[in-house]
C-alpha positions as CSV (number, residue, x, y, z in Angstrom):
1,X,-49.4,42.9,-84.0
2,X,-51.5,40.7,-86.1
3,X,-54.1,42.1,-88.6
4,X,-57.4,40.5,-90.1
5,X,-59.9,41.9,-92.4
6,X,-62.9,44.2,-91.4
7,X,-65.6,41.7,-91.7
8,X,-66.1,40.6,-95.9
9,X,-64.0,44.0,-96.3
10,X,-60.5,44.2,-97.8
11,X,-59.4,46.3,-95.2
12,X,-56.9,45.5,-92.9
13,X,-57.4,46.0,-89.1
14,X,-55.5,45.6,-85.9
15,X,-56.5,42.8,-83.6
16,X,-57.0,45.9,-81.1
17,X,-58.6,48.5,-81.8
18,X,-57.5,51.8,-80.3
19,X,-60.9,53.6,-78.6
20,X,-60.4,57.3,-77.7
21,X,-63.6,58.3,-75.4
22,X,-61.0,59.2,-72.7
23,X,-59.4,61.6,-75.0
24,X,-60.6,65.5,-73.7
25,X,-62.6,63.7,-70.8
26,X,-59.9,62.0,-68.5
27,X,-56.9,62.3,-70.7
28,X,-55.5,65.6,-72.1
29,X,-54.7,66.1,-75.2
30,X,-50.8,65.8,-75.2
31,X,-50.9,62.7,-73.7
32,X,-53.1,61.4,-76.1
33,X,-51.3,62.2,-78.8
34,X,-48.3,60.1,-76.8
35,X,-50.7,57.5,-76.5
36,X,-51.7,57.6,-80.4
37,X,-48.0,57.5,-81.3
38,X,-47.1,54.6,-78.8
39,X,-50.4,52.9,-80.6
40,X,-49.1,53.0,-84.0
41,X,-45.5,51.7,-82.9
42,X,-47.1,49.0,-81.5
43,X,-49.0,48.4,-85.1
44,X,-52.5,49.1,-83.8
45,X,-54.0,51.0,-87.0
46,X,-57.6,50.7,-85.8
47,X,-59.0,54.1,-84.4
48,X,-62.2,54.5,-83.0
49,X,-64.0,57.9,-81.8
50,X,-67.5,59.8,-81.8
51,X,-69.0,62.7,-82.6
52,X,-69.6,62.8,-78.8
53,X,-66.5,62.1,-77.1
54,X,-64.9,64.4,-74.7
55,X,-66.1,66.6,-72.5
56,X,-68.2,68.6,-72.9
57,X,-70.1,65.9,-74.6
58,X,-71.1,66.5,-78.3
59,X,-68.8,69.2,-78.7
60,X,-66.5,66.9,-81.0
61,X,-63.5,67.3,-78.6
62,X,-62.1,64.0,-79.2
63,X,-62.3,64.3,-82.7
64,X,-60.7,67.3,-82.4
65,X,-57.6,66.1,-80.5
66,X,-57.3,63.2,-82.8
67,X,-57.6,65.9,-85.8
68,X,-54.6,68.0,-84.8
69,X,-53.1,64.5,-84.6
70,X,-53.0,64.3,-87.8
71,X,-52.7,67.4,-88.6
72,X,-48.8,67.4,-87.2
73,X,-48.1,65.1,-90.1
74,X,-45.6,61.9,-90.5
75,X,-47.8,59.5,-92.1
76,X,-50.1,59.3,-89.3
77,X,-53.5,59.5,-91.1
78,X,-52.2,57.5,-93.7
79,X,-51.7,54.7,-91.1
80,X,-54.6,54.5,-89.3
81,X,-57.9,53.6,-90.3
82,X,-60.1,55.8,-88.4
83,X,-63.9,54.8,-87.3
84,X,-66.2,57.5,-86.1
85,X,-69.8,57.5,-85.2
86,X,-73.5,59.4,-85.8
87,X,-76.7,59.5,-84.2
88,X,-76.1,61.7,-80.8
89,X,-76.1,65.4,-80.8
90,X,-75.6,68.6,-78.8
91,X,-78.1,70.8,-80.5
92,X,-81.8,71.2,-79.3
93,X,-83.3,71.5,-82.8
94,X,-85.4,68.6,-84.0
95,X,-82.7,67.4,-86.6
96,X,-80.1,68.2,-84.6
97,X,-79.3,64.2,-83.5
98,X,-80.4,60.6,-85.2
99,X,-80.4,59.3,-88.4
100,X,-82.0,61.1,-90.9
101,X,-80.4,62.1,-93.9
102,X,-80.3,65.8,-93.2
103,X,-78.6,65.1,-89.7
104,X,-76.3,62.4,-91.6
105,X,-75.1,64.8,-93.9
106,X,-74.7,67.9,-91.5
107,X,-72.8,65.2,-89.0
108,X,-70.4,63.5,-91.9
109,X,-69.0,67.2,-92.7
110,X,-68.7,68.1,-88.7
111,X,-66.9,65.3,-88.1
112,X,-64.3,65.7,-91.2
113,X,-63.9,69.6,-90.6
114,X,-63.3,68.7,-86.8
115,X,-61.0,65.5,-87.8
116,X,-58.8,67.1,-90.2
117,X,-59.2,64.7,-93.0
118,X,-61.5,64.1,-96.1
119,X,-62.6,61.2,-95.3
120,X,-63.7,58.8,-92.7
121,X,-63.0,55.4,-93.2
122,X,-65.6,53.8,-91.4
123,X,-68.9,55.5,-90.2
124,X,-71.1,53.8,-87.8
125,X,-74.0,54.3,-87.0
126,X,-74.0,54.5,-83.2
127,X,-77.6,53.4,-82.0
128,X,-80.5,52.0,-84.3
129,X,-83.0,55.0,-85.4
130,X,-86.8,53.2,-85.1
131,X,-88.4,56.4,-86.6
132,X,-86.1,56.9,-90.0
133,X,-86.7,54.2,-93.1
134,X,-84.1,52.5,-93.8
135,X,-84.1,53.6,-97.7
136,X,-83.7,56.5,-96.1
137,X,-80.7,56.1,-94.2
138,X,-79.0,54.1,-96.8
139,X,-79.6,56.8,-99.5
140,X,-77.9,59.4,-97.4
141,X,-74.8,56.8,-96.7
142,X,-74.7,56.4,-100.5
143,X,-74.4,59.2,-101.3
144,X,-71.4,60.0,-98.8
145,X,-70.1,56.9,-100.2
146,X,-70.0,58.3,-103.7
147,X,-68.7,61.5,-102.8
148,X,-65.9,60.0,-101.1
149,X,-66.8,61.2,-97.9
150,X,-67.0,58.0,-96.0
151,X,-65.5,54.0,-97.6
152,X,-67.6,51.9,-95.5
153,X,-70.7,51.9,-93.3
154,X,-70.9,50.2,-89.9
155,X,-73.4,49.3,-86.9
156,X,-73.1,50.0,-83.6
157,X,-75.7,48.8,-80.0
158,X,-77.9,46.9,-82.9
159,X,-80.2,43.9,-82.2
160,X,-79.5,40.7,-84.6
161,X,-83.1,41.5,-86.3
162,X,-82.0,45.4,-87.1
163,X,-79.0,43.8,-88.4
164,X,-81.2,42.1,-90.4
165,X,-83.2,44.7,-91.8
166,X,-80.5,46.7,-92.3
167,X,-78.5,44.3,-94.5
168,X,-81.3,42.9,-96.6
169,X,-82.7,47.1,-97.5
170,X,-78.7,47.4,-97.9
171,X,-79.1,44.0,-100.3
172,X,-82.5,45.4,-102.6
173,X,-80.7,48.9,-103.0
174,X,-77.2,46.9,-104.6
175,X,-75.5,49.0,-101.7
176,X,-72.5,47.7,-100.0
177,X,-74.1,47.5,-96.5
178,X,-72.5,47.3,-93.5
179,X,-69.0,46.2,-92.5
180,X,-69.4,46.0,-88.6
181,X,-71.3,45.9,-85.7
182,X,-70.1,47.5,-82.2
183,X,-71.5,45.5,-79.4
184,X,-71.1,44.9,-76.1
185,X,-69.4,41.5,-75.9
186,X,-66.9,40.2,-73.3
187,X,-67.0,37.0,-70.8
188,X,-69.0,38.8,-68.5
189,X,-71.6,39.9,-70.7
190,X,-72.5,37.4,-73.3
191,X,-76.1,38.0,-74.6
192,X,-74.6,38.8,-77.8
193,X,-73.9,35.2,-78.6
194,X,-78.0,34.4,-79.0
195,X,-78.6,37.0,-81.8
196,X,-75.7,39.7,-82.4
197,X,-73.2,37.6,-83.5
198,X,-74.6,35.0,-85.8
199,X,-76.4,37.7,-87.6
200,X,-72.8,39.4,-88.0
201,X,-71.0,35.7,-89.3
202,X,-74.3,35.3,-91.7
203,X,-74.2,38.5,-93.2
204,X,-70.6,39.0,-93.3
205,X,-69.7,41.9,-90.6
206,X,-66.7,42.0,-88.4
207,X,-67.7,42.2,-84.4
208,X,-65.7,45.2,-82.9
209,X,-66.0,44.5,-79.2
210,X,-66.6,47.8,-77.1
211,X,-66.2,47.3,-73.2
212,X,-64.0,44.3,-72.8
213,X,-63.2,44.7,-69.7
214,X,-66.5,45.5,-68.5
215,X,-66.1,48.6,-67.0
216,X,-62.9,47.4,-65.4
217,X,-64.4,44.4,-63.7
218,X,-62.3,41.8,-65.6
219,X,-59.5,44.0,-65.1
220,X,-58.4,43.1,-61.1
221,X,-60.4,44.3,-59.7
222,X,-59.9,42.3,-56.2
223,X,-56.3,41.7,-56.4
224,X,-55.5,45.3,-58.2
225,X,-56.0,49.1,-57.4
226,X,-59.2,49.7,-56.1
227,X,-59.4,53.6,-56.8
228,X,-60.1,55.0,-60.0
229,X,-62.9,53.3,-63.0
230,X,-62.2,49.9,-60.9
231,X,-63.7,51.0,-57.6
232,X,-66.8,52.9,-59.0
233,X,-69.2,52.7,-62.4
234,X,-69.9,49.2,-64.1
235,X,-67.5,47.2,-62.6
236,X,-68.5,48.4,-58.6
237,X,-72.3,48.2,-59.1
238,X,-71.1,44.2,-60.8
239,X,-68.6,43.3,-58.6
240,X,-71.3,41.7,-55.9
241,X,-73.4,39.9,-58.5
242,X,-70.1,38.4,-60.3
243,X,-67.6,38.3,-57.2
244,X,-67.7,34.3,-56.9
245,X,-66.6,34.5,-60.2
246,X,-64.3,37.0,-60.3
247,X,-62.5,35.1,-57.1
248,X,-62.4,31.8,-59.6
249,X,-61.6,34.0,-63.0
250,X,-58.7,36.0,-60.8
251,X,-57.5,32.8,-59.4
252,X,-56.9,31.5,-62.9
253,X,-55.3,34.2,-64.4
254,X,-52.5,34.1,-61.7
255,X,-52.2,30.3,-62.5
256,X,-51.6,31.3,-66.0
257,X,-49.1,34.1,-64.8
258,X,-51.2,36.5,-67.1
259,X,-53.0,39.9,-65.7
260,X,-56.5,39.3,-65.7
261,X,-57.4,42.5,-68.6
262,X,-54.9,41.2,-70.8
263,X,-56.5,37.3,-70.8
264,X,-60.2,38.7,-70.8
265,X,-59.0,40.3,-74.0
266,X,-57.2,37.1,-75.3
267,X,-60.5,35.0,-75.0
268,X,-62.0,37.9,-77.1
269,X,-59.4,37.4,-79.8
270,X,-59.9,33.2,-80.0
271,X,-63.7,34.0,-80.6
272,X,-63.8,33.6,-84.4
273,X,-66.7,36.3,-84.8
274,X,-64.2,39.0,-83.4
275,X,-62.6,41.3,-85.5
276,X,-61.1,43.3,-82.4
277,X,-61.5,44.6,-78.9
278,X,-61.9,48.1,-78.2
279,X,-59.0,49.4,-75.3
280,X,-59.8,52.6,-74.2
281,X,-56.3,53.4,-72.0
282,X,-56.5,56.6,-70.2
283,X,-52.5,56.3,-69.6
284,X,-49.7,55.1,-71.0
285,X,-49.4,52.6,-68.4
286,X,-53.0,50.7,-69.1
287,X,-51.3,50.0,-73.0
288,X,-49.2,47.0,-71.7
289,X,-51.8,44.6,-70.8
290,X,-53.8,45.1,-74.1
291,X,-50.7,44.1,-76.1
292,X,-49.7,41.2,-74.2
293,X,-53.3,40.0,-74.6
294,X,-51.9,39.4,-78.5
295,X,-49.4,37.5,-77.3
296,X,-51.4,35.0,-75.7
297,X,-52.1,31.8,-76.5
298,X,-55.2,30.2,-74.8
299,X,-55.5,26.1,-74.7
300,X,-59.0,24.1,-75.3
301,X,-58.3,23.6,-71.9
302,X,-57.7,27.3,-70.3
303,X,-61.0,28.3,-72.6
304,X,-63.1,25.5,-71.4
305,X,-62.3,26.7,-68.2
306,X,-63.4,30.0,-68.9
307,X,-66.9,29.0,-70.0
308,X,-67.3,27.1,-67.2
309,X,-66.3,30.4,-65.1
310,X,-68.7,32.7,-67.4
311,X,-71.3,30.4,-69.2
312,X,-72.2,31.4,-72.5
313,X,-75.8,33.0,-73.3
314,X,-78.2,30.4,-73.6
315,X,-81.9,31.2,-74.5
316,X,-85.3,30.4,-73.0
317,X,-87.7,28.7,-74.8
318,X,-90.7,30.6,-75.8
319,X,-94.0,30.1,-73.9
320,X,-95.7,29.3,-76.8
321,X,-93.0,25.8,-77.2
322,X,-93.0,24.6,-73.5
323,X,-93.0,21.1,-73.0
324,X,-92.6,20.2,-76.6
325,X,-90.0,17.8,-77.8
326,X,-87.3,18.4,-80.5
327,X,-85.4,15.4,-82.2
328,X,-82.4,15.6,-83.5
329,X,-79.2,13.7,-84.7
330,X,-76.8,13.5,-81.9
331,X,-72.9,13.1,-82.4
332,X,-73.5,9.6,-82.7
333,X,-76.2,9.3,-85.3
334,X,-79.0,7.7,-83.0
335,X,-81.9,9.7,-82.5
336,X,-82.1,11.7,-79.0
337,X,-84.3,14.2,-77.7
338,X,-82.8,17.9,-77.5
339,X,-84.4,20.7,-74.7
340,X,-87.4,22.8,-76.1
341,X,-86.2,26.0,-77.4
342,X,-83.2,24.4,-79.1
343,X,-84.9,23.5,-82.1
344,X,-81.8,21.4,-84.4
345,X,-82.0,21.6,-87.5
346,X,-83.0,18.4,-89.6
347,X,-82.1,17.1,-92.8
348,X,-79.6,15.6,-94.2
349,X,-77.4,13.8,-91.3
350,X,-74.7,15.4,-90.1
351,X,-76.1,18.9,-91.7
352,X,-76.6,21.7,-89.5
353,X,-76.4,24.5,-92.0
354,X,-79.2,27.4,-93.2
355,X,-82.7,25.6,-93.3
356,X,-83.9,25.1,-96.3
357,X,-87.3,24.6,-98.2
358,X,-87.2,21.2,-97.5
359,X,-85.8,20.7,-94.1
360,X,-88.4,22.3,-91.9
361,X,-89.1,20.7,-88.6
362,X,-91.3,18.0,-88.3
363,X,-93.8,16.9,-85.7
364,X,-92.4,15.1,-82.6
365,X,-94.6,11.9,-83.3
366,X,-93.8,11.8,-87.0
367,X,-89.5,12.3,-87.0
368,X,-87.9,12.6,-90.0
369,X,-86.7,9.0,-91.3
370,X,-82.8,9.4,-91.2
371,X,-82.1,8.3,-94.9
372,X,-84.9,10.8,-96.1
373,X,-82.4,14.0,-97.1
374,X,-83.9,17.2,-98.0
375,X,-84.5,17.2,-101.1
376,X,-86.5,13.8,-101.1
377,X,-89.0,15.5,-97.9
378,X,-89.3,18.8,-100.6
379,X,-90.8,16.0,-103.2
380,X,-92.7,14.3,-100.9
381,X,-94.2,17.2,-99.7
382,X,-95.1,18.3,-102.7
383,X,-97.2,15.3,-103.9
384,X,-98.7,15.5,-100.9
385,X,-100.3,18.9,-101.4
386,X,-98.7,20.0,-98.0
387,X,-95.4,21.7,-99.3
């Protein structure tokens, strides 16, 4: 198993991340625990659960079985660094669910009784609360923080621009902020490549990749069992927008020899923004391709491939740019024109890093002169009266 940091954390973290929301829903709780044990033989140390897992929802019942886990001892909450999550709730009272700090508190101290441990390692934030300040929020993290309660903070169904806001009220109050963001990212579903995940690489926060599979569609679903999570949910109500692809995507996989779940997690783990997949196996059996997927080593060539399969997110221009033109240094240093919405960066040549002061776009009938850096447009600028 290989490890890598949880975001700008210290921590260490499995490349897969065990997820239990079939644990007291469609797996019992012995085999789960047989399923935890195989896990950490395998050297995944990465847990992740809810306060609303299992059945019947928000009752805590995964947290429950994964409590009397570690309750039997051998090392095994030692080993595992164990992520669980806050914002849903069973009760019907007004505070009973989201993010404020009384329902923050009241949830960190359900979730520990119900885990068996005194602390939680990571506590995410499971959807974005619109109606609670963030000071607000933060201060109640804080203050699980300082009692020991909790050791880091993460995200979880966030847009980049809550990422954002969350980070820079994280930044003002000197707090740690968060970690990681859960999102739903896999070949099929890619959206989070135009926001999520370069707010996550600017800020610092390790991607934890729920869904993978999507819904089992990535999985086999043509050339593997068709009863069970396969032939119903996500992946039936995809299957007859995506089943060209599938076709090609299946195709491949048997060219590389590899089952199809194990190299739709592989081209997870060559994404750089991707601290690790979530694999939710209800059996024993659906463990094997998840830890071949570590195994695997995709080419430029097998991952260009894939994008051609599934094409990356690409955004469309806003209304308000249509039809305008943006210039821009192409690899070859002559000046070319880019599609509207794109909007390169232009400085210095070559430099495609954070804008700065002095490199904001310029008109499309006045382009920057390629020896003016950004420093020298900042001065002229300046005298100008225009900076």
């Amino acid at each position: 198993m290989d490890y890598t940091h949880l975001g700008r954390s210290g921590v260490s973290v499995s490349r897969l991340c065990l997820g239990t929301m079939n644990f007291g829903a469609a797996t019992g709780e012995d085999d789960a625990h047989q399923i935890m044990d195989t896990a950490h033989e395998s050297g995944i140390n990465f847990f992740d659960t809810s306060n609303t897992y299992g059945r019947p929802r928000a009752d805590g019942v995964t947290e429950q079985i994964i409590g009397n886990w570690f309750a039997s001892g051998g090392g095994r909450r030692e080993r595992t660094v164990l992520a669980t999550k806050v914002y849903g709730g069973k009760g019907e009272w007004p505070n009973d669910r989201y993010l404020s700090a009384v329902h923050i508190r009241r949830a960190c101290d359900d979730s520990l009784r119900r885990l068996r441990t005194d602390h939680i390692d990571l506590y995410q934030m499971h959807h974005v609360d619109r109606a609670t300040p963030w000071d607000e929020i933060w201060s109640a993290l804080d203050v699980l923080h300082t009692q020991g309660k909790i050791i880091y903070a993460g995200s979880s169904n966030f847009a980049g621009w809550h990422i954002a806001r969350a980070q820079e009220t994280a930044l003002r109050r000197q707090s740690f902020g968060l970690v990681s963001e859960q999102a739903l990212y896999n070949l099929a579903e890619r959206s989070a490549e135009l926001e999520v995940l370069p707010a996550c690489q600017g800020y610092g926060i390790g991607v934890i990749c729920w869904s993978p599979l999507h819904g089992g569609l990535l999985g086999g679903i043509l050339g593997g069992s068709q009863t069970g999570r396969r032939s119903e949910g996500r992946a039936a109500e995809a299957l007859p927008q995506f089943r060209p692809q599938i076709e090609t995507y299946e195709a491949l996989c048997a060219d590389l020899g590899e089952p199809p779940a194990a190299v739709a997690l592989a081209w997870l783990l060559h994404r750089p923004e991707v601290t690790a997949p979530i694999i939710g196996p209800r059996t024993m059996q659906q463990l094997d391709a998840p830890l071949r997927a570590v195994e695997i080593d995709l080419g430029a060539k097998e991952l260009a491939r894939l994008d051609e399969i599934f094409p990356g997110a690409r955004p469309s221009p806003p209304a308000s740019y249509a039809g305008q033109r943006k210039r821009a240094r192409d690899e070859e240093g002559s000046w070319s024109l880019r599609r509207p919405g794109s909007f390169p960066l232009i400085c210095k040549v070559g430099y495609t890093g954070p804008r700065r002061c002095g490199a904001r776009r310029r008109h499309p009938s006045r382009p920057t002169p390629p020896e003016m850096d950004a420093d020298s447009l900042f001065t002229q600028r300046q005298s100008a009266g225009r900076s």
